[in-house]
N, C-alpha and C positions, 0 to 999 in steps of 0.2 A: 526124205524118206528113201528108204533101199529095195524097201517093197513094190511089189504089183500086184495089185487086186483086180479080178475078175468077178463081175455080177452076171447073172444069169439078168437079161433086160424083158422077161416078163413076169416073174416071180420076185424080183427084188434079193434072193438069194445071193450071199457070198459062194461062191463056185471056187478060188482058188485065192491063197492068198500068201506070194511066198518072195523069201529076199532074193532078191536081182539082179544085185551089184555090189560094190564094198562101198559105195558111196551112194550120193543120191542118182535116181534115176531122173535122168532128166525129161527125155521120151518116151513113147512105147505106141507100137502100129502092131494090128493083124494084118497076116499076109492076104493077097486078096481072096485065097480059099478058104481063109479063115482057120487054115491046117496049125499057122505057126503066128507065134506072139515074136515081136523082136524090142528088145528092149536098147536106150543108149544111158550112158553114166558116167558119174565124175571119173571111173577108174579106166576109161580112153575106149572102154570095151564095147563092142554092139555082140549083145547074144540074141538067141533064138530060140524058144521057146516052146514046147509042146503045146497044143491051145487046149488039147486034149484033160493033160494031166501036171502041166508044168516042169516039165522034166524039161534039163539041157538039151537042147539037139547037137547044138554048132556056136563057136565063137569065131568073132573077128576083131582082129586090133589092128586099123586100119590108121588111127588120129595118134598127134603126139599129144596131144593135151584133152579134156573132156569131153565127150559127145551131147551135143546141145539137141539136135535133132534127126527124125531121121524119117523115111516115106518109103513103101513097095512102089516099085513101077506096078504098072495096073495086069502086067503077067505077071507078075510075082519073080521074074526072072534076077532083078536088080535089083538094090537097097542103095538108095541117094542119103548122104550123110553129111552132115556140118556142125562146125563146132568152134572152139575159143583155139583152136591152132590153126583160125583164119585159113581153112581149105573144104572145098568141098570137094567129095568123095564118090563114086558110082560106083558099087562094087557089085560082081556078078554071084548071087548068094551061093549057088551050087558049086562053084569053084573055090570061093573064100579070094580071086584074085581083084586088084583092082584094075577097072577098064576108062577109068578117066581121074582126073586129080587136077581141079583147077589151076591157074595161080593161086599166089595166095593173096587174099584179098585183101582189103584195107583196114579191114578188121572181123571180128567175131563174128560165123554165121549161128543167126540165130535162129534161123527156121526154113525147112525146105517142103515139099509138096510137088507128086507127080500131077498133071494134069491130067484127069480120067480117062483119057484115049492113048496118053503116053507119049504123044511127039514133044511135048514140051515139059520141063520140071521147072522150078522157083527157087529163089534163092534169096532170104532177106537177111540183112548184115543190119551189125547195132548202129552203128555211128553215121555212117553214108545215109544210113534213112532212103534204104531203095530195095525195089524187088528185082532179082536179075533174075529175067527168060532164060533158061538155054534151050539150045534145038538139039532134042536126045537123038535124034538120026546120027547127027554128025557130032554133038557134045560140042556144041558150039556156041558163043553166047546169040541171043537171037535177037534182044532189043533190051532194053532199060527201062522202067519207071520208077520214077520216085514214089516212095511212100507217101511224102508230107502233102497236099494239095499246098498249091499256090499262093500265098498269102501278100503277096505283092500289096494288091489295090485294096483288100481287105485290112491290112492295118492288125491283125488278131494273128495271135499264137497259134500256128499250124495244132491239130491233132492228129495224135499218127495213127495206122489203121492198127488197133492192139487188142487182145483179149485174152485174158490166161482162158487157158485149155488144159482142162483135164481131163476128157474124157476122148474117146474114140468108140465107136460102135465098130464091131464084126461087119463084113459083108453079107453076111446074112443075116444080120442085123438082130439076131435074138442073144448077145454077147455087149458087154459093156466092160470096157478095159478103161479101168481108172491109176493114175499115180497124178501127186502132186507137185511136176513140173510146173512152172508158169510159161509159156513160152509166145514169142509171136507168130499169127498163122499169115502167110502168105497166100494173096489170095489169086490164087492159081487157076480159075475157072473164068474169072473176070477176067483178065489179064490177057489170056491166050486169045 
């Protein structure tokens, strides 16, 4: 779907509901003021949204290939990005420049997540079946774990940590931003 819809999360109401890419949208975050919607898509693009009235604010084409995911730092300063051109992204929103550009990794990031104080962000890739820490001070990697638990002695088919997601709540939490991505959520609060 191309679209993003916004519910009003005490009324049930449709509040906005408008196309947002030339392709699917895969992501979509409010900024932590709740001022701007940022959307990512097949067409490489991360825009930026009025939460207001849905009006364009700002674009960035930062990927060569589609944007899978995307997360505000908890200032709303930065926008962490990844995607199937195997890189993750830090870009400083106000500037539109980029302030970190991993390697590129082993394969397709499929989901990212600041950690709510901001020292650390996440990073899970499809195939490695692992969440990579970095230390946003330095944009450093900060440690590893594997998605899969252990399955050694147990003998059983790992289950990986997975759930589509489609929705996000506003920080002020009376705002419900829905698009039909499926994606994996890294779990970034446990971790750090």
């Amino acid at each position: 779907d191309k679209h993003i819809k916004v519910w009003d999360a005490r009324s049930g109401k449709n509040l906005m509901d408008f196309e947002a890419h030339n392709g699917w949208v895969r992501d979509a975050a409010f900024s932590p003021d709740g001022m701007l919607i940022a959307s990512a898509g097949d067409d490489r693009l991360v825009n930026f949204w009025s939460a207001d009235d849905g009006e364009l604010q700002n674009r960035i084409n930062v990927h060569k290939k589609w944007v899978q995911s995307i997360a505000f730092s908890p200032d709303g300063q930065y926008l962490i990005s990844g995607g199937h051109d195997n890189r993750l992204l830090v870009t400083n929103i106000d500037m539109g420049n980029i302030v970190f550009k991993s390697e590129k990794l082993d394969n397709y990031v499929l989901s990212v997540d600041f950690h709510p104080f901001g020292e650390t962000f996440a990073s899970a890739t499809l195939m490695e079946k692992e969440i990579i820490l970095w230390n946003s001070s330095s944009l450093s990697i900060k440690k590893q774990e594997p998605i899969l638990a252990s399955t050694e002695e147990k003998k059983e088919k790992p289950k990986p940590i997975a759930k589509p997601t489609i929705t996000r709540t506003a920080p002020t939490g009376d705002m419900i931003l829905y698009n039909e991505a499926v994606q994996l959520n890294a779990c970034v609060n446990s971790l750090a």
